[in-house]
C-alpha positions, 0 to 999 in steps of 0.5 A, a space after each residue: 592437418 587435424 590429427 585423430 586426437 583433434 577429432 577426438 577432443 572437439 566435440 567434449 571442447 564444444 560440449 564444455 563451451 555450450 555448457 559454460 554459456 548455458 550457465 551463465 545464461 541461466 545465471 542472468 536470468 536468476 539475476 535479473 528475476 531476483 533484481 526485478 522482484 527487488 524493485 517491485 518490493 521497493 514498490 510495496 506491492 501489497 499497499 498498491 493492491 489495497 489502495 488500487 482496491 479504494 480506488 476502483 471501487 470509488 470509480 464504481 460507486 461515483 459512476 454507480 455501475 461499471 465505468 469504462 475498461 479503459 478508464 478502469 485501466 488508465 486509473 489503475 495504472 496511474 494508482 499503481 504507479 504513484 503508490 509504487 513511486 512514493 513506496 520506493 521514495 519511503 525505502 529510498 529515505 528510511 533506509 537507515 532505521 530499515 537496517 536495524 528493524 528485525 521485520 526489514 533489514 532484509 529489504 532490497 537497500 539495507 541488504 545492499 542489493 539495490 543502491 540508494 540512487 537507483 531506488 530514488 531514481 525508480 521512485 521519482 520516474 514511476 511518480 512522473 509516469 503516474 502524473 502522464 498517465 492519469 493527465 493524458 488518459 485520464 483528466 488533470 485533476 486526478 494526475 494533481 490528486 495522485 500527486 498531491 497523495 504521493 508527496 503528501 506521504 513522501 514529505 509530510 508523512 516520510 521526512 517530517 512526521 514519522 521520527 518526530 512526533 506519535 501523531 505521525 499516522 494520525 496526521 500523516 494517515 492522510 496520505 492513504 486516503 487519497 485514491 478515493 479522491 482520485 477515484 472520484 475524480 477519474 470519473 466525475 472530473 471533480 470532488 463530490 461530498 461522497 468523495 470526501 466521505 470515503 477520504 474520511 472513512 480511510 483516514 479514520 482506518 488508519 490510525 487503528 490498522 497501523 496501531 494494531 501493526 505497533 503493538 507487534 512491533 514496538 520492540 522494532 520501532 523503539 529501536 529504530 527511535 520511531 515514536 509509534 504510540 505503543 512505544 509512547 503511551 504503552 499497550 493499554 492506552 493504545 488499545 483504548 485508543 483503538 477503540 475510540 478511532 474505531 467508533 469514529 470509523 465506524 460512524 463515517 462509514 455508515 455516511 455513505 449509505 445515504 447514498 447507496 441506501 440500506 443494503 450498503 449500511 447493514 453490512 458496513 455496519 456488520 463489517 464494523 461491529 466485527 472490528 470492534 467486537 474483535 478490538 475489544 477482544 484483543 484489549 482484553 487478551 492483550 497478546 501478540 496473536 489478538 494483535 495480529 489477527 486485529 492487524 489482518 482483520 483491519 486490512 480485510 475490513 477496508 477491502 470488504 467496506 469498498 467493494 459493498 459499496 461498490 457491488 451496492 453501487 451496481 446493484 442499485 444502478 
């Protein structure tokens, strides 16, 4: 028999139930946001975005206009994907010199957020999807490519060249410069001298983006023992250094234009000429802020060097 008492102490009961799920949903949903962007930074999201950036544009400029949606989307997914995969693979193995660098020992597998087995195991399955994508939409010798850019920098550049030798981004560089290839590829079903050139163009970008990164870091990476040149060779020959990579840059980055014609090479070589007016400037600055800004504006001029192209390449028909 429900006693006046009972009637009165129900509702405030179920109000109080309602509320404890309310919370614990609301506690879920925060968990799994904050686990999902855990595993997208394993990703290196920004990379994707500027190698993705290489990737399309090469599409552009081997189909000399607008290839497909499709094609566009397949290609994009599977670059995504193998970039994702091998950035999870390098957190996955540099996670003990992420620990004790300043800039990330915050990172999802130093903080402890996420473990060492499910960041490996999300690298290696977003590889596989990357190699089924681009196989079934797209044609094998882009999946084979995608590939071979992904364990190049898992193997070549992750285990055996980054703690062991200064000439680790030189070499190992490399790596970034794959998705024109694979751009190419996508569209043309093989490797035209084009192709080879834009490979260069990233592989010569390099050494000087990931240079200007270590002079700001040099504190960073002495600690962690990783040989990155300024730490070897000291500021001022690493400036020097700079210099010379970049009038290499900008020497190959005027090849294409003998393709794309004399639209393309005016502003690659005004791209080029800031870079080198800004790498002299920071040389003789020799500031953590000129070092910065020569950092960002490096990422700015591989985006801006490929979509020229590209727009050329549309352009131009």
């Amino acid at each position: 028999m429900q006693t006046s008492a009972d009637i009165v102490l129900s509702p405030p009961d179920a109000l109080g139930a309602s509320g404890g799920a309310d919370r614990v949903a609301r506690a879920t949903s925060r968990h799994m946001r904050a686990t999902a962007r855990d595993y997208i930074s394993l990703a290196k999201p920004r990379i994707i975005v500027l190698l993705l950036i290489t990737e399309i544009a090469t599409m552009v400029i081997a189909a000399r206009g607008i290839p497909s949606p499709a094609l566009l989307f397949w290609a994009a997914l599977g670059g995504a994907l193998a970039s994702g995969g091998s950035g999870a693979i390098n957190c996955w193995y540099d996670r003990d010199i992420d620990r004790v660098m300043a800039r990330t020992c915050s990172r999802p597998l130093p903080s402890g957020r996420i473990l060492p087995w499910q960041a490996l195991t999300f690298g290696v399955s977003l590889i596989g999807a990357s190699v089924v994508v681009f196989s079934v939409a797209v044609n094998t010798l882009a999946a084979a490519l995608a590939l071979a850019g992904g364990l190049f920098y898992v193997f070549i550049y992750t285990m055996l060249l980054k703690r062991r030798t200064p000439l680790n981004i030189v070499i190992g560089g490399a790596a970034g410069a794959f998705p024109p290839l694979v751009g190419w590829a996508a569209v043309q079903g093989n490797i035209g001298w084009p192709a080879f050139v834009l490979f260069a163009l990233v592989f010569l970008w390099t050494p000087p983006h990931f240079w200007s990164l270590a002079l700001l870091l040099r504190r960073d990476y002495r600690n962690a023992s990783v040989p990155m040149l300024p730490g070897i060779i000291g500021t001022a020959r690493t400036h020097r250094r700079i210099l010379l990579y970049l009038v290499a840059l900008i020497g190959a980055s005027l090849l294409p234009g003998l393709m794309l014609g004399i639209g393309y090479t005016v502003g690659a070589a005004a791209l080029g000429g800031c870079y080198l007016a800004l790498a002299l400037w920071a040389r003789a600055k020799a500031t953590s802020h000129a070092a910065a800004l020569l950092f960002h504006y490096s990422l700015a001029y591989l985006a801006l060097i490929f979509v020229v192209g590209a727009v050329t390449a549309v352009v131009i028909g």
